[in-house]
MDAnalysis code that builds the backbone (N, CA, C; Angstrom):
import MDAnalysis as mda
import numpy as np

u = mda.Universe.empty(324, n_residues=108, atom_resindex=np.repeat(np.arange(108), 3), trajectory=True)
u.add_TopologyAttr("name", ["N", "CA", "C"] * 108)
u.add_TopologyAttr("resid", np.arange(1, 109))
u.add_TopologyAttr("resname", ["UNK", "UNK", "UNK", "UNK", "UNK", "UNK", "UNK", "UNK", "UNK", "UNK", "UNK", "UNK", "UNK", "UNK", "UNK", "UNK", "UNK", "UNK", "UNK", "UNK", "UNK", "UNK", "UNK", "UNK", "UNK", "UNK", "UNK", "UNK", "UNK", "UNK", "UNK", "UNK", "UNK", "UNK", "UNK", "UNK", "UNK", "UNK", "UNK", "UNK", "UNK", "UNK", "UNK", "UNK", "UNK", "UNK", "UNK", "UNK", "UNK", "UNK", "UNK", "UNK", "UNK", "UNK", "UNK", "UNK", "UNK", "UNK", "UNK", "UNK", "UNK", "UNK", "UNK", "UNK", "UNK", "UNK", "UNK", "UNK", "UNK", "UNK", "UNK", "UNK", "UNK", "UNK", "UNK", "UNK", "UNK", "UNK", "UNK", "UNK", "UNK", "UNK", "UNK", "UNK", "UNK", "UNK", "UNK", "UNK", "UNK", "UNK", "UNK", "UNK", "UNK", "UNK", "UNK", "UNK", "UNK", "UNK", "UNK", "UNK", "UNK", "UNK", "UNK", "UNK", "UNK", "UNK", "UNK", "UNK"])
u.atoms.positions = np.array([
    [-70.699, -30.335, 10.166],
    [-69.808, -29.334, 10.589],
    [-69.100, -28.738, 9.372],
    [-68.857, -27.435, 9.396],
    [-68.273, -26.711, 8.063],
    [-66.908, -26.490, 8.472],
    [-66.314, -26.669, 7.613],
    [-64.779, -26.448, 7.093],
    [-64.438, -24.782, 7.379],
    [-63.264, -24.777, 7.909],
    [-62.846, -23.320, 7.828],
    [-61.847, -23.312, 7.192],
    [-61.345, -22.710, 6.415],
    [-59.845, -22.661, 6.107],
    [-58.924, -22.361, 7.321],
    [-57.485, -22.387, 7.112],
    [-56.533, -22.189, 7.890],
    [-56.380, -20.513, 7.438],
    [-56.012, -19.848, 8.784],
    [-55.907, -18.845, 9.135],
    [-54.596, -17.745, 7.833],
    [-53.675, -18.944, 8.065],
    [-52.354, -18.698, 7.896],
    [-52.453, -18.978, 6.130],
    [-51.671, -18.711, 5.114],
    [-51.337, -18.881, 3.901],
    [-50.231, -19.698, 3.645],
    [-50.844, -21.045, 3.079],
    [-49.749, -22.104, 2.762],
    [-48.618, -21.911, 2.478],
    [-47.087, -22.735, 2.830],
    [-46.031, -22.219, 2.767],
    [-45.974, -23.016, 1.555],
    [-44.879, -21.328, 1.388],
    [-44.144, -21.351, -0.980],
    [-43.010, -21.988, -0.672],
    [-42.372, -23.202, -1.696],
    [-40.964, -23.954, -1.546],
    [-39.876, -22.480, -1.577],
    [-39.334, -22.841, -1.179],
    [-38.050, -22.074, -1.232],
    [-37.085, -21.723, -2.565],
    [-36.941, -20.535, -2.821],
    [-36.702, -20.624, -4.745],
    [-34.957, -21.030, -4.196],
    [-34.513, -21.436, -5.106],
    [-33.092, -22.088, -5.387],
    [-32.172, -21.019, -5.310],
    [-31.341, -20.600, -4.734],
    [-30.303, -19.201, -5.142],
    [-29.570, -19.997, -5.809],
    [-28.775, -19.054, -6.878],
    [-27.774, -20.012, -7.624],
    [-26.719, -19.395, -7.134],
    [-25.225, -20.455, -7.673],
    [-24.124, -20.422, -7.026],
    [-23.509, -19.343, -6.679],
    [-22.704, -19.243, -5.580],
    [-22.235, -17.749, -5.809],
    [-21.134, -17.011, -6.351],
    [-21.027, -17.728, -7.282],
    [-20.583, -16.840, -8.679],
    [-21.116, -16.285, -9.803],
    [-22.436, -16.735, -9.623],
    [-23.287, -16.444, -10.341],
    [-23.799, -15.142, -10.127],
    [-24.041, -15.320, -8.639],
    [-25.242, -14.407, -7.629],
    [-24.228, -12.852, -8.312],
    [-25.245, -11.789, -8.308],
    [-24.448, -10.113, -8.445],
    [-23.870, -9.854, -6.851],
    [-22.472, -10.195, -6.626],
    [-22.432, -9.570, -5.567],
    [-21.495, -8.354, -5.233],
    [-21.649, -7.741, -4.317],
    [-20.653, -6.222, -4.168],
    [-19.504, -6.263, -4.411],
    [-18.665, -5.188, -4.905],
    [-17.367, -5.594, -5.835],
    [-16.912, -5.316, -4.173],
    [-15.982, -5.847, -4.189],
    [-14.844, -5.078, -3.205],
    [-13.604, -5.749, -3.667],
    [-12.262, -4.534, -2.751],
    [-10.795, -5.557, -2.793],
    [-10.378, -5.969, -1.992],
    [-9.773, -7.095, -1.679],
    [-9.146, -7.435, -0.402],
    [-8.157, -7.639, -0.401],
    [-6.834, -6.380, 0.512],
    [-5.525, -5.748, 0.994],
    [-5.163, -6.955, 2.185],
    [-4.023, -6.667, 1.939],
    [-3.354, -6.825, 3.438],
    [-2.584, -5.562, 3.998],
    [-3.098, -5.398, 5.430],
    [-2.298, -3.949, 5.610],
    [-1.050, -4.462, 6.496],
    [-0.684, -3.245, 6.948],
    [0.650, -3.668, 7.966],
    [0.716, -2.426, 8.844],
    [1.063, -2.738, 10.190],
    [1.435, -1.396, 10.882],
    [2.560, -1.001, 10.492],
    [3.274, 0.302, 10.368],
    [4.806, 1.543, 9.657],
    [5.483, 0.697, 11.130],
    [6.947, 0.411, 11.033],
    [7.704, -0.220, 11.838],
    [8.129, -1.377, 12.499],
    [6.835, -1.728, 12.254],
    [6.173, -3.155, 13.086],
    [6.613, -4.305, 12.609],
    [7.746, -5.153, 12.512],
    [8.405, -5.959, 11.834],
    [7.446, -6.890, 12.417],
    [7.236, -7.251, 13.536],
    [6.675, -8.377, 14.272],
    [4.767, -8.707, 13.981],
    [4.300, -7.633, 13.435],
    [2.884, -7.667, 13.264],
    [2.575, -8.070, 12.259],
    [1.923, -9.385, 12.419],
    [1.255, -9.706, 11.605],
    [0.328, -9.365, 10.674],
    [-0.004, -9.289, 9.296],
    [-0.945, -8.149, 8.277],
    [-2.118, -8.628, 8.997],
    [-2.898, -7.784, 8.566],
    [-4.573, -7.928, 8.594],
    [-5.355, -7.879, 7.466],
    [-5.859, -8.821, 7.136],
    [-6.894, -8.416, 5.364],
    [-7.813, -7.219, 5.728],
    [-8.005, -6.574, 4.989],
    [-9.331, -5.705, 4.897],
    [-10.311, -5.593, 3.958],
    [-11.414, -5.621, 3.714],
    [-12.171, -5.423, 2.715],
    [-12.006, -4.062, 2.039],
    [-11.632, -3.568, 1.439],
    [-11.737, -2.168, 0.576],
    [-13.520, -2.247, -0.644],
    [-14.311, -1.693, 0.366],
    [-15.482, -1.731, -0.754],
    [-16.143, -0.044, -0.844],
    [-16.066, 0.811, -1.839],
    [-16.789, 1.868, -1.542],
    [-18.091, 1.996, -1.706],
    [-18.807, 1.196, -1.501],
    [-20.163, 0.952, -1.239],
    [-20.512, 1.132, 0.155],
    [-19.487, 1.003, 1.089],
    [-19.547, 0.466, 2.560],
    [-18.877, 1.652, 2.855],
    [-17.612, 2.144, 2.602],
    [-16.849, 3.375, 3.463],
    [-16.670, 4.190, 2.286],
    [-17.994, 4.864, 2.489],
    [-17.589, 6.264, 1.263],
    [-16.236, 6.783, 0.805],
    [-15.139, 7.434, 1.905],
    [-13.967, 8.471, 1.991],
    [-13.179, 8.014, 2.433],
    [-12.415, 8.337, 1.784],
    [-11.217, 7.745, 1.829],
    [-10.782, 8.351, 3.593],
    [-11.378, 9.383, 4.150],
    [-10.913, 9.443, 5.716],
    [-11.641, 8.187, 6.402],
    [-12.509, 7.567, 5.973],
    [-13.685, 6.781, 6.739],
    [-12.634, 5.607, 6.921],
    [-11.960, 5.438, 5.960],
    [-11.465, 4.249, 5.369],
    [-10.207, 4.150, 6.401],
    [-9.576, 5.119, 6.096],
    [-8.813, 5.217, 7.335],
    [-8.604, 5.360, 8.781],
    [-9.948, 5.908, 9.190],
    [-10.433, 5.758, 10.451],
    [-10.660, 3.745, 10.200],
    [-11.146, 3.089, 9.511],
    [-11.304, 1.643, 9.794],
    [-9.911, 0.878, 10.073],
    [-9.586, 1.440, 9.230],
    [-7.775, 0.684, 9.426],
    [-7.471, 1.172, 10.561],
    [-7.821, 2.299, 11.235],
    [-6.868, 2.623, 12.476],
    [-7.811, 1.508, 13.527],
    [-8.943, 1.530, 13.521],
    [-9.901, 0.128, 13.991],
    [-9.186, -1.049, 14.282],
    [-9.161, -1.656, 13.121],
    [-8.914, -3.180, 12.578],
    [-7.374, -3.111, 13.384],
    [-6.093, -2.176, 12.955],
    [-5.180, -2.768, 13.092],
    [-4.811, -2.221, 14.896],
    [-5.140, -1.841, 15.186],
    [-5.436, -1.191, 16.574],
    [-4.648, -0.578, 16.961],
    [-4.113, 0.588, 16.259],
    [-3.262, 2.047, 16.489],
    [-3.401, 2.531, 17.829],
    [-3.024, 2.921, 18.465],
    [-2.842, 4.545, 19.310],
    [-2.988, 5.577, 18.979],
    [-2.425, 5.740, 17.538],
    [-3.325, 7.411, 16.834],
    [-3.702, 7.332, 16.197],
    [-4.338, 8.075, 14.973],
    [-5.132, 8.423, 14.148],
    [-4.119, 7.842, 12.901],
    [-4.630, 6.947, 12.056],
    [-3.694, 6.384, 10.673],
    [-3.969, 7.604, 9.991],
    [-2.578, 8.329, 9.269],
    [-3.020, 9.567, 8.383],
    [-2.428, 9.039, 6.830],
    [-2.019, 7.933, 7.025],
    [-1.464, 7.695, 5.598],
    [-1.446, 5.769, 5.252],
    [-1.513, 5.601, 3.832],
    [-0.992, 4.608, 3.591],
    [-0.243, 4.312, 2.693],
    [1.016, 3.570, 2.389],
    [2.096, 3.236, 1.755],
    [2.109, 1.812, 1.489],
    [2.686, 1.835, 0.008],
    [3.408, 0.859, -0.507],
    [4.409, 0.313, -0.032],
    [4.307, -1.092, 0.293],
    [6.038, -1.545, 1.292],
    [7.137, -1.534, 0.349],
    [7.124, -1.708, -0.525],
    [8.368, -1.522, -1.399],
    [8.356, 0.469, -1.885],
    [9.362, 0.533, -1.307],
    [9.634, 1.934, -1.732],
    [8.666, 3.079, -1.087],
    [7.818, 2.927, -0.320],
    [7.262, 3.878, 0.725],
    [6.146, 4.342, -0.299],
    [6.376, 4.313, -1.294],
    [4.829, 5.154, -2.188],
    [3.441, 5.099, -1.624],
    [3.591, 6.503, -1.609],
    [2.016, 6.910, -0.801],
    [0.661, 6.716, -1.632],
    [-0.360, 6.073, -0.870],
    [-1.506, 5.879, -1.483],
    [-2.283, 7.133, -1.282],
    [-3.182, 7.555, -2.575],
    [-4.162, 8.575, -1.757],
    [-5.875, 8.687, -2.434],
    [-6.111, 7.149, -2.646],
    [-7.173, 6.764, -3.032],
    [-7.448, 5.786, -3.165],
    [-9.539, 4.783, -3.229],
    [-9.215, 3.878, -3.578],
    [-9.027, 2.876, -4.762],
    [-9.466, 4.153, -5.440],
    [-8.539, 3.482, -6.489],
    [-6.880, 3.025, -7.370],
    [-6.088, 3.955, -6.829],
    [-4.829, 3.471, -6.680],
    [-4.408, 1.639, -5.401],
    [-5.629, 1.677, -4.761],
    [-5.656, 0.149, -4.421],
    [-5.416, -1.041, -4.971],
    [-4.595, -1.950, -5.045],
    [-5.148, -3.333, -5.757],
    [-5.391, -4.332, -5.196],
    [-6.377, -5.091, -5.910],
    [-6.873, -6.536, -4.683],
    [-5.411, -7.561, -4.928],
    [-5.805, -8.059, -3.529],
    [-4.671, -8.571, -3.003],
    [-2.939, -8.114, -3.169],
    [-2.978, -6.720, -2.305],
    [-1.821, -6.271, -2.422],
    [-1.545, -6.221, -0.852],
    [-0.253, -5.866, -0.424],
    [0.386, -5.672, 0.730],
    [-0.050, -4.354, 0.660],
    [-0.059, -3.426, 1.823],
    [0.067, -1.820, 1.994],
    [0.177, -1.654, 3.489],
    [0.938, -0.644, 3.810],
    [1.482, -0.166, 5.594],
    [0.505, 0.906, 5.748],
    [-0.162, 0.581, 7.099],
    [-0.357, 2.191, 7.097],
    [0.453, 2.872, 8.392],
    [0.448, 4.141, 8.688],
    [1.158, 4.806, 9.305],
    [0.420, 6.104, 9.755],
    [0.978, 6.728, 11.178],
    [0.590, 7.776, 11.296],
    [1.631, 9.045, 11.186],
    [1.870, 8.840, 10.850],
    [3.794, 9.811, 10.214],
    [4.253, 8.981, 9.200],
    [5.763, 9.258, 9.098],
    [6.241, 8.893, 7.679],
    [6.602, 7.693, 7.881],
    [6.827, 7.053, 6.397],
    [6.981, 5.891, 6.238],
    [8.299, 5.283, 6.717],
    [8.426, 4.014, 7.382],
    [9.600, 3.339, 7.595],
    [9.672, 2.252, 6.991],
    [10.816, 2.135, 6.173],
    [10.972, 0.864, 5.809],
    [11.317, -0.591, 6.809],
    [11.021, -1.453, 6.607],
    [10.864, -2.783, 7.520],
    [12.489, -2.901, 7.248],
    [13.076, -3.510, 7.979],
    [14.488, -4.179, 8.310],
    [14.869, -5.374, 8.302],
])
């Protein structure tokens, strides 16, 4: 009786990924936001990556997402002193920021 081979192509070991600090991975920053007024709400982290949300409107349509508004978020601010953000690069990883759909209120 003759031999057939197997149909299928022998399985390759599995290559090793190395650690993941090593690995190239996508830059992003990660914020904490806050709802404008909301003494009682707890922040939410967000990823800030522009690889993922082109525009800065996209970006803000996500935050109005994540933190679960009623209107449209048109702005975001610095909690100390209300300073308006209007890019992401004026972002920094691991910073606080409010967003708001009108003007800024300071917390109490």
């Amino acid at each position: 009786m003759k031999k057939t081979s197997h149909p299928l192509p022998p399985l390759r070991k599995r290559e090793e990924l190395p650690p993941p600090d090593e690995r190239e991975l996508p830059f992003g920053k990660i914020i904490k936001m806050y709802k404008n007024g909301d003494k009682f709400f707890p922040s939410k982290g967000i990823l800030v990556n522009e690889n993922l949300v082109k525009t800065w409107e996209l970006f803000l349509d996500e935050v109005q997402t994540k933190l679960k508004f009623d209107r449209p978020v048109r702005n975001i601010y610095t909690p100390e002193g209300g300073t308006e953000v209007y890019s992401f690069e004026q972002l920094l990883d691991d910073h606080a920021y409010v967003a708001s759909s009108g003007k800024f209120e300071p917390f109490r």
